[in-house]
C-alpha positions as a Markdown table, in Angstrom:
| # | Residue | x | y | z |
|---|---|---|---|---|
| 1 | Unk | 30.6 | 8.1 | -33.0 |
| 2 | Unk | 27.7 | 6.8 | -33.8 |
| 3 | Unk | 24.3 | 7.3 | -32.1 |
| 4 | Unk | 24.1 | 4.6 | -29.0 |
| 5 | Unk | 21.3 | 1.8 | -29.8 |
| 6 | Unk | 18.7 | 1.6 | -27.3 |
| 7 | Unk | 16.8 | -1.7 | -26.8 |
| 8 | Unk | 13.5 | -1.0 | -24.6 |
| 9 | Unk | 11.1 | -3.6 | -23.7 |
| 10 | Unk | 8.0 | -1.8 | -23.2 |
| 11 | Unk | 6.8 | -4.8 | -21.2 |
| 12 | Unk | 9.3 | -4.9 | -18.9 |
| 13 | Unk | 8.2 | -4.6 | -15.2 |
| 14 | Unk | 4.9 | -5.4 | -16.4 |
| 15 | Unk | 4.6 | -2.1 | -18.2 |
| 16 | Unk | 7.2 | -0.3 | -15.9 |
| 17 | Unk | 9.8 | -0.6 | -19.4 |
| 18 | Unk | 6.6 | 1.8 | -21.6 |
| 19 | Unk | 6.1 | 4.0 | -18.8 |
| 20 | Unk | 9.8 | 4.7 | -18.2 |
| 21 | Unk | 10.5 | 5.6 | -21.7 |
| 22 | Unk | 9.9 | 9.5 | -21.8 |
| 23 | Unk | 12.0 | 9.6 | -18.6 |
| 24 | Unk | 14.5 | 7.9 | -20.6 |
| 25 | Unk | 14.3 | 10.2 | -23.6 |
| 26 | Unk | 14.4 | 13.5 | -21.5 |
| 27 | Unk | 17.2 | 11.9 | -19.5 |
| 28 | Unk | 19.5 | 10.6 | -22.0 |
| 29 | Unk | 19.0 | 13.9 | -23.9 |
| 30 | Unk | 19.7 | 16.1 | -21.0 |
| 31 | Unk | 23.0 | 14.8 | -20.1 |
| 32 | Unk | 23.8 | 14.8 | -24.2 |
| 33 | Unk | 23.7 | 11.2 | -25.2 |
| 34 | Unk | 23.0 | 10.7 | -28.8 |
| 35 | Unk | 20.7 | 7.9 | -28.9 |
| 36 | Unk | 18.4 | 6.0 | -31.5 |
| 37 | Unk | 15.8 | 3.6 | -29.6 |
| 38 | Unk | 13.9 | 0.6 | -30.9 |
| 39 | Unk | 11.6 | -1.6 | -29.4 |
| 40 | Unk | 11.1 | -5.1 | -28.1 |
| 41 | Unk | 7.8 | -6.8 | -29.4 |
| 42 | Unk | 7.7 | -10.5 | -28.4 |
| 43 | Unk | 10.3 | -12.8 | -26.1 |
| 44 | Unk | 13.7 | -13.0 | -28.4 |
| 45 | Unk | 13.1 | -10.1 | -29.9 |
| 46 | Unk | 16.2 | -8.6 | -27.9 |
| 47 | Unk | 18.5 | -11.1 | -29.4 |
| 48 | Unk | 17.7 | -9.9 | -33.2 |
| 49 | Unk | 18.0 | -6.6 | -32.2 |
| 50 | Unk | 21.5 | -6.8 | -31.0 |
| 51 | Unk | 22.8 | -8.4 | -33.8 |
| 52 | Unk | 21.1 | -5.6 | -36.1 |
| 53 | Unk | 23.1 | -3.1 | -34.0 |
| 54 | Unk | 25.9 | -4.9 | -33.9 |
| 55 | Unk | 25.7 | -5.5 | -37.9 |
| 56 | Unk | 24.9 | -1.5 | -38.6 |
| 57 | Unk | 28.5 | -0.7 | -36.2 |
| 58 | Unk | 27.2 | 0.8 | -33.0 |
| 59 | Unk | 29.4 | 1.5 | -30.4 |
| 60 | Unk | 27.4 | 1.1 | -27.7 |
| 61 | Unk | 23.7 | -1.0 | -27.0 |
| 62 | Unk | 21.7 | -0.1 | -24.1 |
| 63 | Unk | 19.7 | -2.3 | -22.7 |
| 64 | Unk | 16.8 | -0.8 | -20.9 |
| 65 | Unk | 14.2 | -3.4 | -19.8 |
| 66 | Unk | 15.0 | -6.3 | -16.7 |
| 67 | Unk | 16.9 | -9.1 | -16.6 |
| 68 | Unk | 15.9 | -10.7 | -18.6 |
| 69 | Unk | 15.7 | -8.1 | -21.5 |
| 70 | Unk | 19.6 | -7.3 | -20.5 |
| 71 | Unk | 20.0 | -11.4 | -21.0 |
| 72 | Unk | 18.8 | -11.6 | -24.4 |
| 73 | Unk | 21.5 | -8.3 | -25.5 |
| 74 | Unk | 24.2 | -10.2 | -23.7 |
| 75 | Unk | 23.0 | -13.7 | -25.7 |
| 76 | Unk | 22.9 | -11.6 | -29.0 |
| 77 | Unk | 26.5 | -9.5 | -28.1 |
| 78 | Unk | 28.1 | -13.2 | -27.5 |
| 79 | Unk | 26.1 | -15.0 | -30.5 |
| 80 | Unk | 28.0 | -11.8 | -32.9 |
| 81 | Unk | 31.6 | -12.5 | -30.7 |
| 82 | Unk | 31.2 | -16.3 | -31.7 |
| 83 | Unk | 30.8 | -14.9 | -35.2 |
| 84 | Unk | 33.5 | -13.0 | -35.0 |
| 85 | Unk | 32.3 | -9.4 | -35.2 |
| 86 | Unk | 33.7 | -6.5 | -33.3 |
| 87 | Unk | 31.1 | -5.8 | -30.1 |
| 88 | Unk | 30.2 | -2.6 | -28.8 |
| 89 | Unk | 29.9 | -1.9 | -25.4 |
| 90 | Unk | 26.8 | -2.8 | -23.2 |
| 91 | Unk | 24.6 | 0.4 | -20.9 |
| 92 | Unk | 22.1 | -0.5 | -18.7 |
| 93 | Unk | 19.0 | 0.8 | -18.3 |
| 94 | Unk | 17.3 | -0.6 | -15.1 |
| 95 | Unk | 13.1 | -0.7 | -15.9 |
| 96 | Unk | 12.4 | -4.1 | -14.6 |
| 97 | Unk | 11.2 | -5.9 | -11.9 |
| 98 | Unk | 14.6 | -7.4 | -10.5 |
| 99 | Unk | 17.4 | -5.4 | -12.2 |
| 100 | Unk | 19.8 | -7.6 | -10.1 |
| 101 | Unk | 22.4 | -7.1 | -13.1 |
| 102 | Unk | 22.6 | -3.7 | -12.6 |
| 103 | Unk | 22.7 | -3.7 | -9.1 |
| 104 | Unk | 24.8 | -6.2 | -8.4 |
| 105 | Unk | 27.5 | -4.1 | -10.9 |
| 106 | Unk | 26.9 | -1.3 | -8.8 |
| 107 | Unk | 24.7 | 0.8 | -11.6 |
| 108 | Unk | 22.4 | 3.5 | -10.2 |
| 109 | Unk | 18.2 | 2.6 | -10.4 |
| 110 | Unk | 17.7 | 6.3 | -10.6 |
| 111 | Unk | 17.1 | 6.8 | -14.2 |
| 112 | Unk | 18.4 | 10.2 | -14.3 |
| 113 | Unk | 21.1 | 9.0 | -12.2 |
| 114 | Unk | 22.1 | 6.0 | -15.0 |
| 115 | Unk | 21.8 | 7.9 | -17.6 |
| 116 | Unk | 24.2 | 10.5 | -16.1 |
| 117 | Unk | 26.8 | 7.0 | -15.8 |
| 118 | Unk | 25.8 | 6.0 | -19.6 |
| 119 | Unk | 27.4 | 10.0 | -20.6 |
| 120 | Unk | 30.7 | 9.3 | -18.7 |
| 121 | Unk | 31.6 | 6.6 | -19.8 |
| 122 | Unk | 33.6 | 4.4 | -17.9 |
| 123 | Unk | 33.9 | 1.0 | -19.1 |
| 124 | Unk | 35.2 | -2.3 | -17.4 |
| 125 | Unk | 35.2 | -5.8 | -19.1 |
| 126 | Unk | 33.2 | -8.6 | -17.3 |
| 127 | Unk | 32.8 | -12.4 | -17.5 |
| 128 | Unk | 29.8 | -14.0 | -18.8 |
| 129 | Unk | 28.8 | -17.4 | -18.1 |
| 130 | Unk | 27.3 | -19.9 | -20.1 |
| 131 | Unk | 24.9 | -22.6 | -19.1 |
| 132 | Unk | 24.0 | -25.8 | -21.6 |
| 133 | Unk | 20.6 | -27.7 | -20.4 |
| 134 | Unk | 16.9 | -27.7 | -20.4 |
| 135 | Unk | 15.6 | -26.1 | -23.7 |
| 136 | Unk | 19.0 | -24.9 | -24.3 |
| 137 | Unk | 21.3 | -27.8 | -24.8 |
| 138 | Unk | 23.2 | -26.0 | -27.1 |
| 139 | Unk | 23.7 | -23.1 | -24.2 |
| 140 | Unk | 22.4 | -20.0 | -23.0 |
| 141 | Unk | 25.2 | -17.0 | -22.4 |
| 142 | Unk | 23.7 | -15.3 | -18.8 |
| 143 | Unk | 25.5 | -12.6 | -16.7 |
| 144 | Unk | 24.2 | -12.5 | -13.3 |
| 145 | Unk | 23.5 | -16.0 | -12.5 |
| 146 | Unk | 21.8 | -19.7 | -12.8 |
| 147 | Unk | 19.7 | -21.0 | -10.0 |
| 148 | Unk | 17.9 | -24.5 | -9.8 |
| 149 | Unk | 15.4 | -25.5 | -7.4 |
| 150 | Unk | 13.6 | -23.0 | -4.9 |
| 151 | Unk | 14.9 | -19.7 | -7.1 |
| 152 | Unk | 13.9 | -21.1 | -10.1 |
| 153 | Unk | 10.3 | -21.7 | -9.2 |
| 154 | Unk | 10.3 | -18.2 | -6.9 |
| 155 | Unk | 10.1 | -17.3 | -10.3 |
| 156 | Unk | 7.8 | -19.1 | -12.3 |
| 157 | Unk | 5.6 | -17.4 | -9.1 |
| 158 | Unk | 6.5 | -14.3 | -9.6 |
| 159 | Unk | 5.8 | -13.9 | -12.8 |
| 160 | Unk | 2.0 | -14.9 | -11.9 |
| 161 | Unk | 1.7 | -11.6 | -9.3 |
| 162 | Unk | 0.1 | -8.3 | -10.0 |
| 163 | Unk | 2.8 | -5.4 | -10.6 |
| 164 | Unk | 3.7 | -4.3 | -7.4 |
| 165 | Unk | 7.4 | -3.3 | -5.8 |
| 166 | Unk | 10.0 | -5.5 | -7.3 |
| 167 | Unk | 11.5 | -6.7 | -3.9 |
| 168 | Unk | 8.1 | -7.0 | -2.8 |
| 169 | Unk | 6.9 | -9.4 | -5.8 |
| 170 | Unk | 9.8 | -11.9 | -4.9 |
| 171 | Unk | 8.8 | -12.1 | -0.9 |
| 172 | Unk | 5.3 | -12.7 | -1.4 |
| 173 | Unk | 6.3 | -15.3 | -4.4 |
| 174 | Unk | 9.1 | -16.6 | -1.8 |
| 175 | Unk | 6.4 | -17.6 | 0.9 |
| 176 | Unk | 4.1 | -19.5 | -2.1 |
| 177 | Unk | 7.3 | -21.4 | -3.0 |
| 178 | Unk | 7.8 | -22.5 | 0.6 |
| 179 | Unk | 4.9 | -24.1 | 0.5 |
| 180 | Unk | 5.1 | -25.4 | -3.4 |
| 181 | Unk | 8.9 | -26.9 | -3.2 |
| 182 | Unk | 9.4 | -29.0 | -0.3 |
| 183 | Unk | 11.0 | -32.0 | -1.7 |
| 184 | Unk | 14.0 | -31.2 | -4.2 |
| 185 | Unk | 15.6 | -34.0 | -6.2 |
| 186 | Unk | 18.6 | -35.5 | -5.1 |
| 187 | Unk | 21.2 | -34.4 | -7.2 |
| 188 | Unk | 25.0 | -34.8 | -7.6 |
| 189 | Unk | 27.2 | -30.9 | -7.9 |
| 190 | Unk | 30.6 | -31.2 | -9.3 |
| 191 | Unk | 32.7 | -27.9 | -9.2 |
| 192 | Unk | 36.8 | -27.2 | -8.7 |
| 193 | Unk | 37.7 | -30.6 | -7.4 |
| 194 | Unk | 34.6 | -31.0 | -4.6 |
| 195 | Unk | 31.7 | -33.7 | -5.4 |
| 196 | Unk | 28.7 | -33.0 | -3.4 |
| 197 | Unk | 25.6 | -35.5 | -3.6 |
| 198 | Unk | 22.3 | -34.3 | -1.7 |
| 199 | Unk | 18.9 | -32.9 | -1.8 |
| 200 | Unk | 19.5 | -29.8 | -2.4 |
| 201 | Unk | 16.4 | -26.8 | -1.7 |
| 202 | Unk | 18.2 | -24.4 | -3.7 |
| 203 | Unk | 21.7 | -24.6 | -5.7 |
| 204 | Unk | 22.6 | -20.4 | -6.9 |
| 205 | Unk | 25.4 | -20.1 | -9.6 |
| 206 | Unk | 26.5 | -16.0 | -9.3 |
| 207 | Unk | 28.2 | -14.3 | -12.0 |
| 208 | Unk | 26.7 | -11.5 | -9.8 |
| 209 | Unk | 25.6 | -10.8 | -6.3 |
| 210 | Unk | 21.8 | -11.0 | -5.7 |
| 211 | Unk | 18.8 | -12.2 | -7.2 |
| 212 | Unk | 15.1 | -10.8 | -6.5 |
| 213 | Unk | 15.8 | -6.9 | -6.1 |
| 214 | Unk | 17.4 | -7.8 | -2.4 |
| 215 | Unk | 18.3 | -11.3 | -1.6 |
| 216 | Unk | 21.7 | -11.8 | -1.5 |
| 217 | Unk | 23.2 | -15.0 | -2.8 |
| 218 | Unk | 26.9 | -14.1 | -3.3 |
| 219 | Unk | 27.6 | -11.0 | -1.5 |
| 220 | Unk | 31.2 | -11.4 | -2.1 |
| 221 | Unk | 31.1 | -12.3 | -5.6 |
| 222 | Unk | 33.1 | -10.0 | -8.8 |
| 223 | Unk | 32.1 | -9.8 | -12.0 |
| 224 | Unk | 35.6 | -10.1 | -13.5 |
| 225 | Unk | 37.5 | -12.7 | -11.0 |
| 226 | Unk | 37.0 | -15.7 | -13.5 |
| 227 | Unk | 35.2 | -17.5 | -10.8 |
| 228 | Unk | 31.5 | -18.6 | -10.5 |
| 229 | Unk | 30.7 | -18.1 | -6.9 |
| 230 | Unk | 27.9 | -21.0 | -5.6 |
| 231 | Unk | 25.5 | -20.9 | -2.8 |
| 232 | Unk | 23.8 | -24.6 | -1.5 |
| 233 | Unk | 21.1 | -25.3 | 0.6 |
| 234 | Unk | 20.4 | -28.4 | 1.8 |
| 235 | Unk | 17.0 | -30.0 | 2.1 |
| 236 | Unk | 15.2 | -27.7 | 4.6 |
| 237 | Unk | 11.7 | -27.9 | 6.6 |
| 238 | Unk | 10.0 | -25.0 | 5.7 |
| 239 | Unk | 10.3 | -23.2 | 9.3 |
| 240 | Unk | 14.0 | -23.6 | 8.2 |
| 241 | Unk | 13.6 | -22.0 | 5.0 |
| 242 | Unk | 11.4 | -18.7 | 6.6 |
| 243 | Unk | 14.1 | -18.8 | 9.3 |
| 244 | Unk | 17.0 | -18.3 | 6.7 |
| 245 | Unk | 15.3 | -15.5 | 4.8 |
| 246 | Unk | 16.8 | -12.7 | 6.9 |
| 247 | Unk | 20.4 | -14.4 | 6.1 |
| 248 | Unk | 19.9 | -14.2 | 2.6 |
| 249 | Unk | 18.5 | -10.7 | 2.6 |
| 250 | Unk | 21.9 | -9.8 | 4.4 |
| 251 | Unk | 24.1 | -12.0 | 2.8 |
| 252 | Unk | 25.0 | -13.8 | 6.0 |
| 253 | Unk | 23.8 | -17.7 | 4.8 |
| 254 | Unk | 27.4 | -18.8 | 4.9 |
| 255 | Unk | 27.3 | -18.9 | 8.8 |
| 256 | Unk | 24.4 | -21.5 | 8.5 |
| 257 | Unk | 25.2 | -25.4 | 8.7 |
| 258 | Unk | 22.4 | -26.2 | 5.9 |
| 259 | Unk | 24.7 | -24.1 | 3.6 |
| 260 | Unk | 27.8 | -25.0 | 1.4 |
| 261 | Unk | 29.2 | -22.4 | -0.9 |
| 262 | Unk | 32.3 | -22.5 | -3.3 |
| 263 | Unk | 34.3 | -21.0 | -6.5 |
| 264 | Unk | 34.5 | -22.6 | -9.2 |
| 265 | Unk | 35.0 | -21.6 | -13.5 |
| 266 | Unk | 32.6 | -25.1 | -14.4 |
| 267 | Unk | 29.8 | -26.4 | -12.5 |
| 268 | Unk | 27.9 | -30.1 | -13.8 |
| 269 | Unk | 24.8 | -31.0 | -11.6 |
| 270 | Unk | 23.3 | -34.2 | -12.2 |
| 271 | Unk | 19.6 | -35.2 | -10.8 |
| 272 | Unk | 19.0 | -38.5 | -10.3 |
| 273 | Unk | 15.8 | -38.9 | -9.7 |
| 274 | Unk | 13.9 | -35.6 | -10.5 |
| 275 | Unk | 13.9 | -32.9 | -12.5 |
| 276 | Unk | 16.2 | -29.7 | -12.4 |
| 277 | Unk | 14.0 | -26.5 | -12.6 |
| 278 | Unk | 16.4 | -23.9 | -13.7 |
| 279 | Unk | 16.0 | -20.0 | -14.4 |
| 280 | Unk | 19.2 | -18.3 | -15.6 |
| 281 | Unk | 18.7 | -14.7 | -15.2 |
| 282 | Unk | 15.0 | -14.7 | -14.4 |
| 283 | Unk | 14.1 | -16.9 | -17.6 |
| 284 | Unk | 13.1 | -20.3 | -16.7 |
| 285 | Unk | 15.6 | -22.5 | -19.3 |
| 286 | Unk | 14.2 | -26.0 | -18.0 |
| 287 | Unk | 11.2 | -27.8 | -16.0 |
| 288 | Unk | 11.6 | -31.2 | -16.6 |
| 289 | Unk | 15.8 | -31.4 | -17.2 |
| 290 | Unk | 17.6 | -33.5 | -15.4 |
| 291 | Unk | 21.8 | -32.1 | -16.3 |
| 292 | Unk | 23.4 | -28.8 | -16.4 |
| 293 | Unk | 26.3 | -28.0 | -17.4 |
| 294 | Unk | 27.5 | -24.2 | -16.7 |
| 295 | Unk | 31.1 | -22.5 | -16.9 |
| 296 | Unk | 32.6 | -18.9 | -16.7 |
| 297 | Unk | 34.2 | -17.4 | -19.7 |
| 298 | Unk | 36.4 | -14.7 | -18.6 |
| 299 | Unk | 36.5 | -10.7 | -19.9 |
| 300 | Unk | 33.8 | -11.7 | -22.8 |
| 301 | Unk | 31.8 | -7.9 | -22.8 |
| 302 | Unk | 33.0 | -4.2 | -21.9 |
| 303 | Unk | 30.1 | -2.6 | -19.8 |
| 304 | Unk | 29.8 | 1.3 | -19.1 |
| 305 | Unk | 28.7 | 1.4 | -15.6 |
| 306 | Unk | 30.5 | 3.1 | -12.5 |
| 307 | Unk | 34.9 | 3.7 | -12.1 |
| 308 | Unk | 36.1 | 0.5 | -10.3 |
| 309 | Unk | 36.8 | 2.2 | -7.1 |
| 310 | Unk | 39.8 | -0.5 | -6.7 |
| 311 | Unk | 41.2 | 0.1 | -9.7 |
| 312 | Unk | 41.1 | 3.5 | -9.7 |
């Protein structure tokens, strides 16, 4: 077997990814993983790196960065599937800000910890999801979700704050948005067979479970069902919106009238007289776009992370 291929981004984190990486070395070499690493030097650097790997036959790529370092090895795994070359299997390695992949899976943020998972072994196949819009009209492959609206400029925020706590970035960027996004765009949602037409604060598309190192979105949510899982909120004052933090933190929105959710394997939104911000794994994909178009394609990678408990 060949030597895994591990894809750091030093700037992941803001620097977390550089600092991380003799942990990662002593770790992956104590628990006897054969590993060569390479590095990440500017954004989409990830993609070419994956297809390298994937070119030279690895059998597994380890993605050690954030999200959105883990979104540009999925983007460049699927780009070589298209293509029709045989895909290793994806490891995580959480140094970001958000890891929300890796914990929605389940995956250990203990370094020694993940790399102990990375030695076992144990592989499941996931869906990935695939969202067309913005500056990707051709379509962006994600794994843990889309959001457009509130999320999507949380984001843009957070990315402007000093490097503290992950979890703690996102509230402080949370309360700045409250006060920044107060007026979404109406906007038509069309998923399974239900139309919905409304302002919507905040429209979440989960491949996984959370978003923001804590905030859960889709608490219920698998990564191999075949089903995107959504979370809605209306148009909310923004006493409403500090009032349904706790909810989100614990995964409890569903109980609250301003919110719809739903399962679907497509979703089209439509704005009709705004625009659509849109992140899609903590990368901002659009500003001033004004359709989506995001579906689920089912069992697309095979990721090492912990036994399936239910399956088992």
């Amino acid at each position: 077997m060949k030597p895994f291929r591990v894809i750091l981004n030093p700037a992941a984190g803001h620097g977390n990814g550089a600092r991380a990486l003799p942990m990662i070395e002593q770790m992956l070499t104590k628990h006897g993983v054969a590993f060569e690493l390479v590095r990440t030097e500017h954004p989409g650097h990830g993609i070419e790196l994956t297809r390298q790997a994937v070119e030279s036959g690895v059998d597994v790529i380890v993605s050690a960065g954030g999200d959105g370092t883990l979104n540009e090895v999925i983007n460049g795994l699927m780009q070589s599937r298209q293509a029709g070359v045989s895909q290793p299997a994806i490891g995580i390695l959480g140094v970001g800000r958000g890891n929300d992949f890796g914990g929605s899976i389940g995956l250990p943020a203990d370094i020694d910890q993940a790399c102990q998972v990375l030695a076992k072994g144990d592989r499941r196949w996931i869906d990935i999801g695939r969202v067309a819009g913005g500056i990707y009209p051709q379509g962006r492959y994600f794994g843990n979700c889309v959001g457009v609206g509130f999320d999507a400029i949380a984001t843009i925020e957070v990315s402007k704050l000093p490097r503290w706590g992950g979890f703690l970035s996102f509230v402080v960027a949370i309360f700045k948005t409250i006060f920044l996004y107060n007026h979404a765009p109406l906007a038509t949602i069309e998923f399974g067979n239900q139309t919905i037409t409304q302002r919507s604060l905040l429209i979440s598309i989960m491949n996984g479970r959370r978003l923001g190192g804590g905030f859960y979105l889709a608490p219920n949510s698998q990564f191999d069902d075949g089903l995107l899982d959504l979370c809605i909120a209306e148009q909310m004052s923004s006493f409403q919106v500090i009032r349904m933090i706790p909810h989100f933190m614990h995964g409890t929105q569903a109980t609250q009238k301003t919110i719809k959710t739903g399962q679907a394997a497509k979703v089209v939104i439509t704005a009709h007289d705004g625009p659509l911000p849109t992140q899609t794994d903590g990368e901002i994909i659009s500003t001033e776009g004004t359709h989506l178009e995001i579906e689920l394609l089912p069992h697309q990678i095979e990721i090492i992370c912990q036994p399936d408990k239910d399956k088992a």
